[in-house]
Biopython code that builds the backbone (N, CA, C, O; Angstrom):
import numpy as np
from Bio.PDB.StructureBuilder import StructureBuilder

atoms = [
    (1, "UNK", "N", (-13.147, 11.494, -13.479)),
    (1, "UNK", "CA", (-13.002, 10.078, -13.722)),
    (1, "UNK", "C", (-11.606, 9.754, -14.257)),
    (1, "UNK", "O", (-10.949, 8.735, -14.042)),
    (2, "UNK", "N", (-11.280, 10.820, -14.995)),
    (2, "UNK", "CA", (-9.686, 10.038, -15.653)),
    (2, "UNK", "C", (-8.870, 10.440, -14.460)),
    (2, "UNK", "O", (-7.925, 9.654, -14.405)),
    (3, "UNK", "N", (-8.805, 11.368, -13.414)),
    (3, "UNK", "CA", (-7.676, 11.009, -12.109)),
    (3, "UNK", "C", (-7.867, 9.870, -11.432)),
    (3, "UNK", "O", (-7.004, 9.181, -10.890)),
    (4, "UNK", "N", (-9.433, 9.629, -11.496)),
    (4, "UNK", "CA", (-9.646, 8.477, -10.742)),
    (4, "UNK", "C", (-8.771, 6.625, -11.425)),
    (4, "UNK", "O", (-8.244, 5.737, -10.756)),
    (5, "UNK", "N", (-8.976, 6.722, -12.864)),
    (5, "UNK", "CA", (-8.177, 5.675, -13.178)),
    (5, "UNK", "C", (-7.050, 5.505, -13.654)),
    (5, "UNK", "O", (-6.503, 4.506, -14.120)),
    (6, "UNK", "N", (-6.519, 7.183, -13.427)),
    (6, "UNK", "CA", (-5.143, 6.867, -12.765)),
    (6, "UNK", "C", (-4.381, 6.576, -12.116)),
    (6, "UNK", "O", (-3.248, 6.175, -12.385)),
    (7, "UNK", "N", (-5.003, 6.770, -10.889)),
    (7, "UNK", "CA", (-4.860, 6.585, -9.308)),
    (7, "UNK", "C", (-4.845, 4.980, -9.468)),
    (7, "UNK", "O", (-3.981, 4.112, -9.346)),
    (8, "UNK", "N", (-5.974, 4.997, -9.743)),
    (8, "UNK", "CA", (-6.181, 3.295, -9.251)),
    (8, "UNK", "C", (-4.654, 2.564, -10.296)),
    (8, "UNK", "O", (-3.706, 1.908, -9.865)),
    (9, "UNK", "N", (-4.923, 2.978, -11.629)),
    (9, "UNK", "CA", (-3.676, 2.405, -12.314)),
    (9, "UNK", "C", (-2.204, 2.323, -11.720)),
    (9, "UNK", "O", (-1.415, 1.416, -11.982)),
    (10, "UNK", "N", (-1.911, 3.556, -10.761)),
    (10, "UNK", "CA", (-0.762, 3.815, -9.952)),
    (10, "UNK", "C", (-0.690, 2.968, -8.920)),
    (10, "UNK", "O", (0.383, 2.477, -8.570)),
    (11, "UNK", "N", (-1.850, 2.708, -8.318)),
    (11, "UNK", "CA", (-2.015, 1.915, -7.288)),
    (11, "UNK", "C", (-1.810, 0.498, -7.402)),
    (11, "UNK", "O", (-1.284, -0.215, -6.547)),
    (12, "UNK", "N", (-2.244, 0.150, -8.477)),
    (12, "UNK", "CA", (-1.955, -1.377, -9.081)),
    (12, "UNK", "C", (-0.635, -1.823, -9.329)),
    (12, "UNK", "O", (-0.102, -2.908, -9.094)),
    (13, "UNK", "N", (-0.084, -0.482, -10.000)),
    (13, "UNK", "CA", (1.195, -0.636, -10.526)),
    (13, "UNK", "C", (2.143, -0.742, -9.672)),
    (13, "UNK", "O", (3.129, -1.429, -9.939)),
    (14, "UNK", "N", (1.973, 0.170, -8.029)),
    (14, "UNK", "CA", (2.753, -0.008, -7.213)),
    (14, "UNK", "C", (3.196, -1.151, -6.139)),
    (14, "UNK", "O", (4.246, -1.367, -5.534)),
    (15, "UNK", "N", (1.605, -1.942, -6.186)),
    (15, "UNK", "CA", (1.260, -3.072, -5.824)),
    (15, "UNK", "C", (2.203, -4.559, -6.131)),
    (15, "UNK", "O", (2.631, -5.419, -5.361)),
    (16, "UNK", "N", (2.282, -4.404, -7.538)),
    (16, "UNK", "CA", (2.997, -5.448, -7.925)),
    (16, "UNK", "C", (4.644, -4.843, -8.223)),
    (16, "UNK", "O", (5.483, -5.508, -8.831)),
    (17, "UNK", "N", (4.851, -3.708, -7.764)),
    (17, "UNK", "CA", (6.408, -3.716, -7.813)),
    (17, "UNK", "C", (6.954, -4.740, -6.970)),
    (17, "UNK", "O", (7.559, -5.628, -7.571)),
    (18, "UNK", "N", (6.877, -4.837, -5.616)),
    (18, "UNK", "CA", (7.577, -5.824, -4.574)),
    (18, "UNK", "C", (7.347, -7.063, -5.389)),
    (18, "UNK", "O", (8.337, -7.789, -5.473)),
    (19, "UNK", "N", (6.587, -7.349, -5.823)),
    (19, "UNK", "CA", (5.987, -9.075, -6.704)),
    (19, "UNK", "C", (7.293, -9.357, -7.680)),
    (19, "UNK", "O", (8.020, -10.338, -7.525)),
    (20, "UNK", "N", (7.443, -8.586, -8.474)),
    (20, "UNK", "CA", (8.542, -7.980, -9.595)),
    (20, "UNK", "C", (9.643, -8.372, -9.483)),
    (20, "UNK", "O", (10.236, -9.274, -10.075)),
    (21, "UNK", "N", (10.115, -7.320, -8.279)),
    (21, "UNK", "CA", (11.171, -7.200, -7.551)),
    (21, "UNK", "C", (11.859, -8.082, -6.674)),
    (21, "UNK", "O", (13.085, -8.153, -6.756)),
    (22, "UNK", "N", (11.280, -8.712, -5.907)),
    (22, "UNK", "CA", (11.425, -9.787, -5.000)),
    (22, "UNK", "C", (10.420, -10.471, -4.656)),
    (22, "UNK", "O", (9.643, -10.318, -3.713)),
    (23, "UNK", "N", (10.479, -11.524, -5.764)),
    (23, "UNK", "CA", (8.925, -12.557, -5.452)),
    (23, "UNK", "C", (9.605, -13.670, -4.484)),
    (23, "UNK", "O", (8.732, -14.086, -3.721)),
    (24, "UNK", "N", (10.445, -14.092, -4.324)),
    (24, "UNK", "CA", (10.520, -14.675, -2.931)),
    (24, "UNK", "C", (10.341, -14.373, -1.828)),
    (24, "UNK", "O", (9.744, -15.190, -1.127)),
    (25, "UNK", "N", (10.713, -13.282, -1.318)),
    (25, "UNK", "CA", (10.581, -12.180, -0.211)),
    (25, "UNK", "C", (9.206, -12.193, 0.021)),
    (25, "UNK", "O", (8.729, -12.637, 1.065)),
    (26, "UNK", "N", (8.326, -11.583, -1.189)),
    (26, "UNK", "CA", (7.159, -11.836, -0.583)),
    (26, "UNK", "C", (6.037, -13.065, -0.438)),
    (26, "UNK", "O", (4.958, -13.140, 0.151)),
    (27, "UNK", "N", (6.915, -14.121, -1.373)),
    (27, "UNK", "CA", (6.167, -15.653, -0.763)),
    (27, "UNK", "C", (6.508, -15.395, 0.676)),
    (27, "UNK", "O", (5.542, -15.166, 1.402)),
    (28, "UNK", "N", (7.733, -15.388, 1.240)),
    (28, "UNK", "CA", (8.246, -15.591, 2.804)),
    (28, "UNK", "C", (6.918, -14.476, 3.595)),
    (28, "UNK", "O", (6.138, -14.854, 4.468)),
    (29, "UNK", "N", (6.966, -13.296, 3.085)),
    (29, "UNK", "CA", (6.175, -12.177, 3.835)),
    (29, "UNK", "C", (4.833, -12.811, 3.719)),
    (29, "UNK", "O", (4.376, -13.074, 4.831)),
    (30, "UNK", "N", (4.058, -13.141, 2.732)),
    (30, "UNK", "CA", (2.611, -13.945, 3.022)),
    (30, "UNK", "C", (2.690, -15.210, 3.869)),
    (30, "UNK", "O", (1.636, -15.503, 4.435)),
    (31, "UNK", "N", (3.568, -15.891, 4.036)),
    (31, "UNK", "CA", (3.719, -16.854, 4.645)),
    (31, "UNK", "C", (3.850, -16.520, 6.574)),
    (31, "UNK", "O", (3.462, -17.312, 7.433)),
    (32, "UNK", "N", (4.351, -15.459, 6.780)),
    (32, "UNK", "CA", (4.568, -15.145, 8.068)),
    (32, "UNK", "C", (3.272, -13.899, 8.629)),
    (32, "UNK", "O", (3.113, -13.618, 9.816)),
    (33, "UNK", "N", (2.552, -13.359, 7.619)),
    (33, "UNK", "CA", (1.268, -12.874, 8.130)),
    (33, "UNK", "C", (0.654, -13.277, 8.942)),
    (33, "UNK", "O", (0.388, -12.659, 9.973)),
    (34, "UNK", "N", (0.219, -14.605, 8.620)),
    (34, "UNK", "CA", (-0.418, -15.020, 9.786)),
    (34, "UNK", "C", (0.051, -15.220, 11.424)),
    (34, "UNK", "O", (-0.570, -15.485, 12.454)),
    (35, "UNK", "N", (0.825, -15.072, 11.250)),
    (35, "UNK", "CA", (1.881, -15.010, 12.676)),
    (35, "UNK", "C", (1.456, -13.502, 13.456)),
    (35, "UNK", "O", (1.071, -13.309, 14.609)),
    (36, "UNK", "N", (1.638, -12.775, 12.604)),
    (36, "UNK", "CA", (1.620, -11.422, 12.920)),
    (36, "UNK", "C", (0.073, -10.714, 13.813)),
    (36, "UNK", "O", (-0.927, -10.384, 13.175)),
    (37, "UNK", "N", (0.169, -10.598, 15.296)),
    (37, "UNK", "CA", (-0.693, -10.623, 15.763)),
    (37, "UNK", "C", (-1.435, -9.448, 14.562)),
    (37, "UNK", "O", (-0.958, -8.855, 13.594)),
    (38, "UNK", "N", (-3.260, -9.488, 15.387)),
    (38, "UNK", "CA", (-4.319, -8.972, 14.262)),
    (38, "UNK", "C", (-4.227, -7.269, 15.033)),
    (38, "UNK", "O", (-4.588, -6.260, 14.427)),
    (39, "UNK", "N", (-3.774, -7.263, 16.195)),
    (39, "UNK", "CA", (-3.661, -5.838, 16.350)),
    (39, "UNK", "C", (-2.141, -5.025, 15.903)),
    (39, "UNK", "O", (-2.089, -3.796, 15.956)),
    (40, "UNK", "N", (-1.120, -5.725, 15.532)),
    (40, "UNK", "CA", (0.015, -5.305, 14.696)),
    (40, "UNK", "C", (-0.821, -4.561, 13.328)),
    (40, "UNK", "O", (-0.846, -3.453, 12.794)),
    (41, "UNK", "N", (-1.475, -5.920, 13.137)),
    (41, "UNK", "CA", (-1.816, -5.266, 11.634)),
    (41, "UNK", "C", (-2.608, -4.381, 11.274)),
    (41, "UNK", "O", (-2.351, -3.616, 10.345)),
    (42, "UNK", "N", (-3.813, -4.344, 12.029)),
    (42, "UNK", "CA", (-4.733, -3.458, 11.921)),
    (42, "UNK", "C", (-3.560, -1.747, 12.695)),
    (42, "UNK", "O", (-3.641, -0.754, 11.972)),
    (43, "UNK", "N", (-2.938, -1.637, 13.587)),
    (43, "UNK", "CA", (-2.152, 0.022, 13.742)),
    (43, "UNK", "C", (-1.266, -0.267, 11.835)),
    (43, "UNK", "O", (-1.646, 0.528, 10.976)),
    (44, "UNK", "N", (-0.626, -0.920, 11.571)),
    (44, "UNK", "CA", (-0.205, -1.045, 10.561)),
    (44, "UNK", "C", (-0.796, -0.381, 9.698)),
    (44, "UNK", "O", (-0.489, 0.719, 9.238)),
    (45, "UNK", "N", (-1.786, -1.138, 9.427)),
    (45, "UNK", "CA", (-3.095, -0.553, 8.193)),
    (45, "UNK", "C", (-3.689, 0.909, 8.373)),
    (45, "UNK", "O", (-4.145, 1.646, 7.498)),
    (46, "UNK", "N", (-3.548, 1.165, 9.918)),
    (46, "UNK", "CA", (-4.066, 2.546, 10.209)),
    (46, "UNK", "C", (-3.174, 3.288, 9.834)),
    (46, "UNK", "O", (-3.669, 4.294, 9.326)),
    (47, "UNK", "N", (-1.614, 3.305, 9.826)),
    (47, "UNK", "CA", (-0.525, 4.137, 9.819)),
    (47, "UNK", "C", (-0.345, 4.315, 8.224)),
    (47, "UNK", "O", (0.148, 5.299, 7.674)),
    (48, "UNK", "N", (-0.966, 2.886, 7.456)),
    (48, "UNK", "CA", (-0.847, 2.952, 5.842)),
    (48, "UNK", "C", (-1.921, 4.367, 5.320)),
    (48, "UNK", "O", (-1.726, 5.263, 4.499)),
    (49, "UNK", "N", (-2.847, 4.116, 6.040)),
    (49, "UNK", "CA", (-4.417, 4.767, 5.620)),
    (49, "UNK", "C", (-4.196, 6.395, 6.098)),
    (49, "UNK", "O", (-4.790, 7.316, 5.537)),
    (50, "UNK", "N", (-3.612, 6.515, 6.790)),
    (50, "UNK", "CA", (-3.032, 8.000, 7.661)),
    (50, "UNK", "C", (-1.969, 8.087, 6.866)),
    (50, "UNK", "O", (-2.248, 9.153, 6.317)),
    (51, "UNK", "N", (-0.920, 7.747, 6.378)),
    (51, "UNK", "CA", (0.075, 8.557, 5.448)),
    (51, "UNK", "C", (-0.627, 8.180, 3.981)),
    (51, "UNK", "O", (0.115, 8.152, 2.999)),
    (52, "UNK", "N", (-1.560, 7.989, 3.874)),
    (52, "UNK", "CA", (-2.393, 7.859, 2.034)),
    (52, "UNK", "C", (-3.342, 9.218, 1.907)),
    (52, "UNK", "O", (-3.573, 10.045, 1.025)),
    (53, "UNK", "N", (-3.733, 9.001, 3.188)),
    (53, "UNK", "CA", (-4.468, 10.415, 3.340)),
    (53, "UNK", "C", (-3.758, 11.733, 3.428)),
    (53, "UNK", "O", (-4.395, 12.756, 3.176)),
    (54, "UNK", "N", (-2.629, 11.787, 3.727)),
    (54, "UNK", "CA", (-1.689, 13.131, 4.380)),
    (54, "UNK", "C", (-1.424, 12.858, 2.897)),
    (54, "UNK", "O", (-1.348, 14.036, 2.547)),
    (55, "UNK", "N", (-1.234, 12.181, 1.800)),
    (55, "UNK", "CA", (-0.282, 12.563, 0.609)),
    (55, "UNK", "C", (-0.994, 13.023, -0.266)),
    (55, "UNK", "O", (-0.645, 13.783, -1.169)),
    (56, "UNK", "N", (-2.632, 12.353, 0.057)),
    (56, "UNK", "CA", (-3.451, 12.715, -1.100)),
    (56, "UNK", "C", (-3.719, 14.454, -0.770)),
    (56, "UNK", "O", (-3.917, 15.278, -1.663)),
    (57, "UNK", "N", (-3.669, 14.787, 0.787)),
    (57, "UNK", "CA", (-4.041, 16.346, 0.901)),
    (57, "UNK", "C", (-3.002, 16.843, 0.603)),
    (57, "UNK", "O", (-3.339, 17.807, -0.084)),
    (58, "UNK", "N", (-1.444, 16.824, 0.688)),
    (58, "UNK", "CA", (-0.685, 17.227, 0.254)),
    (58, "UNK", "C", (-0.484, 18.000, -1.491)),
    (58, "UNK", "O", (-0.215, 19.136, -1.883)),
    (59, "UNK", "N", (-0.857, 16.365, -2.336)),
    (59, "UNK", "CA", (-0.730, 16.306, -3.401)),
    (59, "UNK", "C", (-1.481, 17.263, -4.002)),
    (59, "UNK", "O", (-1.113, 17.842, -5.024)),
    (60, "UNK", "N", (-2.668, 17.505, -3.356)),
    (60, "UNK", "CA", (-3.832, 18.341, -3.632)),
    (60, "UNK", "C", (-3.571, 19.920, -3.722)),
    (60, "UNK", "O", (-3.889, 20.781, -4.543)),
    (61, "UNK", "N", (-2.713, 19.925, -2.289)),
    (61, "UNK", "CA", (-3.101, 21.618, -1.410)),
    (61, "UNK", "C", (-1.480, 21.690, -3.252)),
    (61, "UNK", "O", (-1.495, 22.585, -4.097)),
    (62, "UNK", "N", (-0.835, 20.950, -3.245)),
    (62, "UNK", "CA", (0.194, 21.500, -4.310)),
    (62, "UNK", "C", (-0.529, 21.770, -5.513)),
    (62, "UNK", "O", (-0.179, 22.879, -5.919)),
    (63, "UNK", "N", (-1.369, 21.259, -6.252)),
    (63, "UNK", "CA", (-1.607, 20.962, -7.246)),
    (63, "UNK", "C", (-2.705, 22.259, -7.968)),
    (63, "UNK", "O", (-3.121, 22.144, -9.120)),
]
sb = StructureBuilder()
sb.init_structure("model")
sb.init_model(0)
sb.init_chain("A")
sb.init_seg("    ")
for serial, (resi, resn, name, xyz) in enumerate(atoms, 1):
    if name == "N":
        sb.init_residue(resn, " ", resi, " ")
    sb.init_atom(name, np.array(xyz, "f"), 0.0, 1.0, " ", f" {name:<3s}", serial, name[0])
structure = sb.get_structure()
């Protein structure tokens, strides 16, 4: 349980870096989503979910 709410804490934390960092940028980037056909996004999301998975086995096979 405590890797687990670390993870998630990391995850949160990484979340709102771009917010942080460039909160205009990403008003403009929510604003043009919807533009973005739904099969862009979904290989998108697959390519996110496929390198989350390769880091978590990575992180692992090191650890």
């Amino acid at each position: 349980m405590k890797e687990f709410l670390c993870l998630v804490g990391l995850v949160i934390l990484l979340e709102g870096v771009p917010y942080f960092l460039a909160p205009r940028g990403m008003k403009r980037l929510m604003e043009a989503i919807p533009q973005i056909p739904e099969r862009t996004l979904r290989v998108w999301g697959l390519a996110a979910m496929i390198l989350g998975i390769l880091l978590v086995y990575l992180g692992r096979r090191m650890g």
